[in-house]
N, C-alpha and C positions, 0 to 999 in steps of 0.2 A: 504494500500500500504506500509506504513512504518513500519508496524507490517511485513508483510509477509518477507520484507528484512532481517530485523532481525535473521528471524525466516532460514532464508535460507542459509545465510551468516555464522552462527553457524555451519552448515551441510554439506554445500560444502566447507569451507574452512579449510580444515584439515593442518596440519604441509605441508604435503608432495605435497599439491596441493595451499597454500596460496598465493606464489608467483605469480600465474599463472591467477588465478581467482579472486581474489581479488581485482585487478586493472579490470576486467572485468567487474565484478557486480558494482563496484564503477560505471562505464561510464553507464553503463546501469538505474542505479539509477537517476544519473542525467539526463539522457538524459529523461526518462518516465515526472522526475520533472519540465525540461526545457518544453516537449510537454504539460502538464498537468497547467504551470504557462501560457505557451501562450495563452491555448483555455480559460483562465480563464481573461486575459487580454482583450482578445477578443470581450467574450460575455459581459464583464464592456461596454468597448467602445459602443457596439452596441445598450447595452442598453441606457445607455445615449442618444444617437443620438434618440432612440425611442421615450424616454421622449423628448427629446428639439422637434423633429415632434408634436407629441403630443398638444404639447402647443402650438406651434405655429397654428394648427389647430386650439384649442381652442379659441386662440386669434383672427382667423381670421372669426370666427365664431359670436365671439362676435361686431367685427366692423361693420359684415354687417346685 
């Protein structure tokens, strides 16, 4: 993903179109990084909540 920006940002941002696009791709940059940090926040959270099930199963397994 951060390679590809690079790599595009070099190409469309010419003198005569820099203005224009450059404040474009910057939001689009972050916005892909904003969606890509949530779903990664996300699936932390969910994991955890599996493991603490998890155990607690295990625990309640071993009581009875």
């Amino acid at each position: 993903m951060r390679d590809s920006f690079h790599q595009v940002i070099h190409d469309v941002a010419c003198d005569g179109h820099r203005t224009e696009m450059v404040p474009f791709l910057m939001f689009e940059y972050i916005e892909i990084r904003y969606d890509m940090e949530a779903k990664r926040l996300k699936n932390e959270v969910s994991q955890k909540s599996k493991e603490e099930q998890h155990k607690l199963r295990k625990l309640s397994k071993m009581v009875n």
